[in-house]
C-alpha positions in Angstrom: 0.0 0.0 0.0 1.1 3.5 -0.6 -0.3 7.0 0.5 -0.9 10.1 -2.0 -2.0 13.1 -0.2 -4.5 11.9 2.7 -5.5 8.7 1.0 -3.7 5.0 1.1 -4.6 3.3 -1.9 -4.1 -1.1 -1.4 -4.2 -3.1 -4.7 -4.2 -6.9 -4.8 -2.7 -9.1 -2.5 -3.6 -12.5 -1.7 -7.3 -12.9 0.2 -7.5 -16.9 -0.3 -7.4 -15.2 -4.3 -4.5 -13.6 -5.8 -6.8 -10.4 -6.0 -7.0 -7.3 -8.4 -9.0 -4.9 -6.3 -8.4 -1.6 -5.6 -9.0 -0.1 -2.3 -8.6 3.9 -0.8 -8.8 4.7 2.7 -8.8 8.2 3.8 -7.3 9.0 6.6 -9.3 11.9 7.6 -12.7 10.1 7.8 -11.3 6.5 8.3 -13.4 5.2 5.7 -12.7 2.7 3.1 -14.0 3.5 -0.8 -13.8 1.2 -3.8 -12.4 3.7 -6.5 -14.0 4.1 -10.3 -11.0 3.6 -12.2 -10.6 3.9 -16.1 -7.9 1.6 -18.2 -7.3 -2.4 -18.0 -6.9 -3.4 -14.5 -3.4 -5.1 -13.9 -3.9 -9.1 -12.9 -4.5 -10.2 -9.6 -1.2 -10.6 -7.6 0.8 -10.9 -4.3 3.8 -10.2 -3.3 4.2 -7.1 -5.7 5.9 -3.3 -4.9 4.8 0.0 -5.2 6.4 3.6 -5.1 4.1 6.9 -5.2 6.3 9.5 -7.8 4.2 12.4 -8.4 0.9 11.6 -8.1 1.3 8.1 -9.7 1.7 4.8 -8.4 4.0 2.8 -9.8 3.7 -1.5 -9.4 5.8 -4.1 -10.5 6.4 -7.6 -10.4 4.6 -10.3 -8.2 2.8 -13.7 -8.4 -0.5 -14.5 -9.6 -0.3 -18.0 -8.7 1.1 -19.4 -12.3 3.7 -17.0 -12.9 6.3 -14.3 -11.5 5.6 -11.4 -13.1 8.3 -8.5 -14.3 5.0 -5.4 -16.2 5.1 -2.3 -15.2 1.5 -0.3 -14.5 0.6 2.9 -13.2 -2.2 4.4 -11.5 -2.6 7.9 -12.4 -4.4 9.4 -9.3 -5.0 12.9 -11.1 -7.7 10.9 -14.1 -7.7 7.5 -11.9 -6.7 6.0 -14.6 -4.4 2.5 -15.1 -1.8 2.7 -18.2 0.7 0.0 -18.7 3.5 1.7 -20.0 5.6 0.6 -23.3 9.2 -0.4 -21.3 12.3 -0.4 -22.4 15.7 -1.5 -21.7 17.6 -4.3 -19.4 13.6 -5.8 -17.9 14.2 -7.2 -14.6 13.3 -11.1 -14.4 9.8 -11.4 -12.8 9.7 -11.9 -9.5 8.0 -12.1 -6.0 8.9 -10.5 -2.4 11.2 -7.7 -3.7 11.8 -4.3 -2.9 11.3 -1.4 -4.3 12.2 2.5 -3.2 13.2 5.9 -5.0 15.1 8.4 -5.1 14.1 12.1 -7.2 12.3 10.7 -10.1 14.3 6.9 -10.0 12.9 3.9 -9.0 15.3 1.1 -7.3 14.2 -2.5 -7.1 16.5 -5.1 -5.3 16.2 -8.6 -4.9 13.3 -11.0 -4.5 12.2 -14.6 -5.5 11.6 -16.2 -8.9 10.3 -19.8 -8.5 13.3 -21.0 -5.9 15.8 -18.8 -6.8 16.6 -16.0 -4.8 17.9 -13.0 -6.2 20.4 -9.5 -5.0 20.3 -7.3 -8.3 19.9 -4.1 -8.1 18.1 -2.4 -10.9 16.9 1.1 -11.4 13.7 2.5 -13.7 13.6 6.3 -15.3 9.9 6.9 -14.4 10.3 9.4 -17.6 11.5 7.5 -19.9 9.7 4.1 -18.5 13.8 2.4 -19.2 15.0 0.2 -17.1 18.5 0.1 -15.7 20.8 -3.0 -14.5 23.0 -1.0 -11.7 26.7 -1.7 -11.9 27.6 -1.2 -8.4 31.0 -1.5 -6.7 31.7 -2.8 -3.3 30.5 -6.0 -1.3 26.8 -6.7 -2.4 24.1 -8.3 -0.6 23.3 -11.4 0.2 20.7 -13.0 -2.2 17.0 -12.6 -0.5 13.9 -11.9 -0.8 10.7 -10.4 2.0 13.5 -7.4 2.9 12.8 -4.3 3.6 14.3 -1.3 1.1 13.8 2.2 2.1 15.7 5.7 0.9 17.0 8.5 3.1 18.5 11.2 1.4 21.3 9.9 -1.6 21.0 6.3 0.6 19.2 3.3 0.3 19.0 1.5 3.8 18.5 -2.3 3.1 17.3 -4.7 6.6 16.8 -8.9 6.8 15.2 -10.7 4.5 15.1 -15.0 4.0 17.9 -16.3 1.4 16.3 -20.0 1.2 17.6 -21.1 4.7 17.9 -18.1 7.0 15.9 -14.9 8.1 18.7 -12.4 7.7 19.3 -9.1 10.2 22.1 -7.4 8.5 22.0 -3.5 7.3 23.4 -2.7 4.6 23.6 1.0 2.8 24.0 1.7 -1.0 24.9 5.2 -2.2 22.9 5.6 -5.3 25.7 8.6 -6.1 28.5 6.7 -6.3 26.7 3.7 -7.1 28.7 1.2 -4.2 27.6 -0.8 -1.8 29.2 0.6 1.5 30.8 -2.1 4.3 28.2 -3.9 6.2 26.8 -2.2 9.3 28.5 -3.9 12.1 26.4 -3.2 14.9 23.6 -4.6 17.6 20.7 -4.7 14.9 16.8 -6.3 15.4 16.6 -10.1 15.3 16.6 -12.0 11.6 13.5 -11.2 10.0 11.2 -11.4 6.8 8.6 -10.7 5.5 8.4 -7.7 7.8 7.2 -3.9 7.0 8.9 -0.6 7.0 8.8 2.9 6.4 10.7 6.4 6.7 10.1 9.1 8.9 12.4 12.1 8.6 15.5 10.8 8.8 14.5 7.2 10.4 13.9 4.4 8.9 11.2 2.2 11.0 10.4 -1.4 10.9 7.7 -3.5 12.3 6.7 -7.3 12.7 7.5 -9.9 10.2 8.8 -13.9 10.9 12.2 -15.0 12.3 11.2 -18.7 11.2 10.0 -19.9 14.6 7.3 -17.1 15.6 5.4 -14.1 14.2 7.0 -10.7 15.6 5.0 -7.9 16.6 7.9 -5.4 17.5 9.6 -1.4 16.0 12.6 -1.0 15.5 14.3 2.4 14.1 17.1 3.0 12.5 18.9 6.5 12.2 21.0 7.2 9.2 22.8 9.9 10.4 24.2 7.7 13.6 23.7 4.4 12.0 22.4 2.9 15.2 19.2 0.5 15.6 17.3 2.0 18.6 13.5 0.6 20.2 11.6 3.6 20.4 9.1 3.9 23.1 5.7 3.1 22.3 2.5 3.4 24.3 -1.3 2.2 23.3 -2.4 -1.2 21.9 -0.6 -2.2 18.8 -0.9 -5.0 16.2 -0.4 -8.6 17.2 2.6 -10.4 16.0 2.1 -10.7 11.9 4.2 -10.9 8.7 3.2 -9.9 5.1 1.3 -6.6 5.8 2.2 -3.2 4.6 2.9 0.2 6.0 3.1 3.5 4.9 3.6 7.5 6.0 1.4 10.4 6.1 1.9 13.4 8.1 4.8 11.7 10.1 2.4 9.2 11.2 2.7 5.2 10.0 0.0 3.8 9.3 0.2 0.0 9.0 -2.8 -2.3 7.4 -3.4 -6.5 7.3 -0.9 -9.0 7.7 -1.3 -12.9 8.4 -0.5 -13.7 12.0 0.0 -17.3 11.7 -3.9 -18.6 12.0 -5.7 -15.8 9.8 -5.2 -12.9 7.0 -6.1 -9.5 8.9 -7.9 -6.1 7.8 -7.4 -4.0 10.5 -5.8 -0.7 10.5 -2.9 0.9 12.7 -1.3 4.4 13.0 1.8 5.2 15.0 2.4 8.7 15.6 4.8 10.4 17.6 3.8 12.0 20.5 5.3 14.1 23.0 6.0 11.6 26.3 4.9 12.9 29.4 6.9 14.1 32.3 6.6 11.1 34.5 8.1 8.9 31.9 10.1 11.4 30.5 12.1 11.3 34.3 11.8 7.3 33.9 13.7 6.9 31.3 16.3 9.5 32.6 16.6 7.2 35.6 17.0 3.9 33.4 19.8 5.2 31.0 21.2 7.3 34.3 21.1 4.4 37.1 24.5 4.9 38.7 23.9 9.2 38.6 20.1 8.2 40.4 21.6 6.0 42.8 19.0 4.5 45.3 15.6 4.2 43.6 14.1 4.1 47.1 13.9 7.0 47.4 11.6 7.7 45.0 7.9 8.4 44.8 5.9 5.3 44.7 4.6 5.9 41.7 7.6 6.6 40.1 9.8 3.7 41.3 7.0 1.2 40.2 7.3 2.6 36.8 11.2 2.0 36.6 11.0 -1.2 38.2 8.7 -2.4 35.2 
């Protein structure tokens, strides 16, 4: 799913059906609409991607349940129109459980699945002249995966876990799309080895929630910052999703909003948002107290209150 303006807009996925539909949700009114559109409606599929560049969503790729798929089609939100463009250049092979992200007007697709082979190209498609692009890139390159997570932040492109055939991966990796390398891998304390999982950027941060580690179905954030290059777990307050793996998450106003998912048992609908919100004095003093423990000294002495919260 992706977000254009106030509305998320979720096409296909797999419902017990590789579907075709098209849903919009708006945010405002938190109400679901099934959109008129014009134009040949793209086959039902799972597992596809989908970048928002100015005012048009862009798909690729996925499985319909015979075949892994490599078209191109775009939703023109302005006319609500789908066009399948006339592509040119170095296609990437279809596949299933890629990535996708952009930077300016390019669009980057990394890795995926294609029938039991597991892929780490990097490609790159001119959303003007609908050409694709086989990247050349220097450095150490990626593990072959598929169900990662690829997200931008400025000239970078933050890559986290994924499942190469027999592991769910946790390493971070960082391309810079300017000088077109793959930097060292990120040696540092990272999330747990994950697929399948969902992510999104806010600001500066790249966030991830949920996905599988092969025994259980997470239900945890991480963030990353790319200016410290340091996974942190923010603090979160209210009731959030259950443990699940393939949903999908996206931004609007700083907020995440994060929609269905299969926990194991069952395919969900539900809806989620995330937003930041300024914490409030009393945990604000907690947390001082939990990074500060040898400063505090005696919790004892606290206030009931207080000391119950920084025991838990």
């Amino acid at each position: 799913m992706v977000a254009v303006g106030t509305t998320i807009y979720v096409f296909g996925g797999y419902t017990g059906i590789y579907d075709d539909s098209l849903y919009a949700f708006d945010t405002v009114t938190s109400t679901w609409t099934v959109p008129q559109v014009k134009g040949n409606t793209p086959v039902g599929r799972a597992f596809h991607t989908a970048q928002v560049i100015s005012n048009k969503i862009y798909f690729f790729g996925g499985h319909n349940g015979v075949s892994n798929l490599n078209d191109v089609f775009i939703l023109n939100i302005g006319s609500m129109e789908w066009i399948e463009p006339r592509v040119r250049g170095d296609v990437p092979l279809g596949r299933f459980e890629h990535s996708m992200t952009s930077i300016d007007d390019k669009i980057y697709l990394m890795g995926g699945g294609n029938h039991m082979t597991w892929l780490n190209d990097l490609h790159m498609f001119d959303t003007k002249l609908h050409c694709w692009t086989k990247v050349m890139t220097s450095g150490i390159p990626p593990k072959i995966r598929c169900a990662h997570c690829l997200q931008s932040v400025g000239k970078y492109i933050i890559l986290f876990g994924g499942y190469d055939g027999k592991t769910r991966l946790k390493d971070t990796r960082i391309y810079d799309s300017e000088t077109m390398t793959w930097l060292p891998p990120v040696k540092i304390p990272s999330p747990s080895g994950r697929a399948a999982h969902s992510s999104c950027v806010i600001q500066d941060r790249l966030f991830i929630f949920g996905g599988y580690d092969g025994k259980k179905k997470l239900g945890d954030v991480y963030m990353f910052s790319a200016e410290t290059c340091e996974w942190t777990t923010p603090d979160i307050n209210g009731i959030g999703p259950n443990g699940r793996s393939y949903h999908s998450c996206c931004v609007i106003d700083k907020k995440m909003y994060l929609f269905g998912g299969y926990d194991g048992t069952s395919r969900s609908s539900d809806m989620y948002v995330l937003e930041q919100a300024m914490p409030s004095l009393s945990r604000l003093c907690v947390n001082y107290i939990k990074n500060n423990r040898t400063k505090v000294g005696n919790i004892q002495r606290l206030p009931s209150e207080l000391k119950s919260l920084v025991e838990n």
